[in-house]
Every structure is written in C-alpha cells, then in structure tokens.
C-alpha positions in Angstrom: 0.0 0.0 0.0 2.6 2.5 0.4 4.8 2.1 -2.4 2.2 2.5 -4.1 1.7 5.7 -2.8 5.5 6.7 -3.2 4.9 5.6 -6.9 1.4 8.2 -7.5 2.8 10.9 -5.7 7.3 10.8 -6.3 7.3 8.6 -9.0 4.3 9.0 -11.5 4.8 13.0 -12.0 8.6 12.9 -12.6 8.0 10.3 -15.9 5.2 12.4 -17.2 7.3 15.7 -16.7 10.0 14.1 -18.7 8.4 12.5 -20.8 6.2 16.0 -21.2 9.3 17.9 -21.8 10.8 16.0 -24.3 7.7 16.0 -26.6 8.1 19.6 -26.2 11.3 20.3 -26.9 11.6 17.8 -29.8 8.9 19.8 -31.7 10.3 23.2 -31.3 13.1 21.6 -32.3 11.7 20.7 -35.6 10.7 23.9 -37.1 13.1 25.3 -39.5 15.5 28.0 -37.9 15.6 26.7 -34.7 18.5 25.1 -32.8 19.2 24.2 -29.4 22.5 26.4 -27.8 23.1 24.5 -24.4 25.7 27.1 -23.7 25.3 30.6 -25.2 28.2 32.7 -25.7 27.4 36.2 -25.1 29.9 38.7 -26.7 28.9 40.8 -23.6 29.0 39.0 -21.1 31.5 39.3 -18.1 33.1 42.3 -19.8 32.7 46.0 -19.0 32.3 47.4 -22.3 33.7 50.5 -22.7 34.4 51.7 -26.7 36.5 54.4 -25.3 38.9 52.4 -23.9 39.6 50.2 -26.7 39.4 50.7 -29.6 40.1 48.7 -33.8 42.6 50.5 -35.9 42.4 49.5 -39.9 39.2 48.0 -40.1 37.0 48.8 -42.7 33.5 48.5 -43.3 33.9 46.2 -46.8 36.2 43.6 -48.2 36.7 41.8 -51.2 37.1 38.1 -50.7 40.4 38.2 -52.0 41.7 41.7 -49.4 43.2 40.6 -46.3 41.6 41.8 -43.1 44.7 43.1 -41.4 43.7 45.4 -37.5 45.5 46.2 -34.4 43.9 47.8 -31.4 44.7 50.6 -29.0 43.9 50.7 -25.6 43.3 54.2 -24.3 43.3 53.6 -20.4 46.9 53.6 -19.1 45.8 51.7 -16.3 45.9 48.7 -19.0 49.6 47.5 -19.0 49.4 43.5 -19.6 46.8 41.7 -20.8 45.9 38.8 -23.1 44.2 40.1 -26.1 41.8 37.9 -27.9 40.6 38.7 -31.4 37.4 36.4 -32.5 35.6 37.4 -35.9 31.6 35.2 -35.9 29.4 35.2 -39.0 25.6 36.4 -39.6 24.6 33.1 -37.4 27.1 34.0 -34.6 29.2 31.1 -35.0 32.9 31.8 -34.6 34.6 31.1 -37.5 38.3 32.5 -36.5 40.1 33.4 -33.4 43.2 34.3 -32.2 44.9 34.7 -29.2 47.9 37.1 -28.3 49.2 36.2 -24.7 51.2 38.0 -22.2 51.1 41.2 -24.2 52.7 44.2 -22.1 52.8 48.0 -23.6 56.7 49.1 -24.3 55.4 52.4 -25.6 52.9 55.1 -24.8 50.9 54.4 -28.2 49.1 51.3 -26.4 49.1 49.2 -29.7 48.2 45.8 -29.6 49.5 43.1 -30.7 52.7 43.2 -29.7 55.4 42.2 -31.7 53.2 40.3 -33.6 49.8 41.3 -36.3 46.1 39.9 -37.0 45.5 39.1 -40.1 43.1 37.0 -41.8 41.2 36.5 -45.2 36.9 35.6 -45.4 36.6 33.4 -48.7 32.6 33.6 -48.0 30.5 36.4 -48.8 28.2 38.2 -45.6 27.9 39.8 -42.6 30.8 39.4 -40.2 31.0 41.1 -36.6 34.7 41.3 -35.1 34.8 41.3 -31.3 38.6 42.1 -29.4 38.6 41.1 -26.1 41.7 42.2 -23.6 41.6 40.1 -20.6 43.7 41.1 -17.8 45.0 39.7 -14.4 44.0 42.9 -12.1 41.5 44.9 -13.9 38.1 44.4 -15.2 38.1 42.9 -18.7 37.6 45.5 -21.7 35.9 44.6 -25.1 34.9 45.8 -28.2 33.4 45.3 -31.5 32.8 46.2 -35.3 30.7 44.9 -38.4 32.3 44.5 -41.5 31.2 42.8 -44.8 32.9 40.4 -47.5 32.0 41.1 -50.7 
C-alpha cells in the first residue's frame, strides 16, 4: 500500500514531466530555424564594455574576398599594462569562424598598440555579414571589449 503511494505521488509525476518535456522540446526543435544552444556565448558578457577604452585601428567596413583583413587595437586607459588580447571574428549566425589569441602582451610604448610584436591578419573566402569582437583580458583589472561589423563582398 505505500509504495504505491510513493509511486502516485514521487514517481508517477517525474515520468510524465519528462516525458512532457521531451515531446516539447523535440517539436520546437523541428521547425526550421531553430537550434538548441546548451551554452550561449554572449559577446557581452562578463566584460565591462567601454568603446573608449579600446578601440580597432584598420578595419574597414567592406572587403573583397580576395583583401586581407589586417587590424590592431589601441587601448586608451593607461591603467591597462598586460593583458591577453583575444581577437574572434563570428558570422551572420554567430558562430565563430576565426580566433586568435595574443598572450602575455605588455605595452613598451605610450601608443598602447596591440598586438605586440606580432599582427592579426586574416582573409573571409565567404561572402556576408561578419561582426569582429577584441577582447583584452587582464590579471587585475576588469576585462575590456569591443566590436565592429564589417562585410565580404
């Protein structure tokens, strides 16, 4: 007699929930456009975004599949002296499609120019919509991002 109460009450509503929630979430999942993101990146998210403190040098708003797509970045708060500086360029669907890190990289002059010792450069060979968003990650401070839209023609 009470197991089969356990079984009404515990039991019982735990299977239908399941089973509820799958026949829910395999039909969403079935109409065109729709996809399931178990983990979202935000391009916001646990950065202060600040465009005055960072900002993309020698990016333009169009390129030809053929032009290189070659930027550095300046970082205009001097409290900024080390960092690792990540550059990640995602497509119309927001699905990365390049990154690049630059680690360890410490300012050696007042002009703040990042990367060090080192460029970004890259090439799209498909036509769109691309968003570029530099991220500078440091130790002590609160990270500092930015971002800007260009398209491949």
């Amino acid at each position: 007699m009470v197991s089969s109460k356990i079984l009404i009450v515990f039991i019982l509503p735990v299977l239908f929930s399941l089973i509820f929630g799958f026949m829910v979430l395999s039909a969403i999942l079935q109409q065109p456009d729709r996809e399931l993101n178990m983990w979202p990146m935000s391009h916001s998210e646990g950065f202060s975004s600040n465009p005055s403190q960072i900002t993309i040098i020698g990016l333009s708003q169009y390129y030809s599949i053929t032009e290189e797509i070659e930027i550095q970045v300046k970082i205009d708060n001097s409290s900024y002296t080390c960092g690792d500086l990540y550059v990640t360029i995602y497509s119309e669907k927001h699905d990365p499609i390049i990154q690049s890190g630059f680690f360890e990289q410490c300012f050696e002059n007042e002009y703040n120019l990042l990367p060090i010792n080192d460029r970004f450069f890259t090439s799209i060979d498909d036509p769109g919509s691309y968003t570029i968003v530099i991220e500078l990650i440091s130790k002590n401070l609160p990270n500092i991002t930015t971002k800007g839209i260009f398209t491949v023609k």
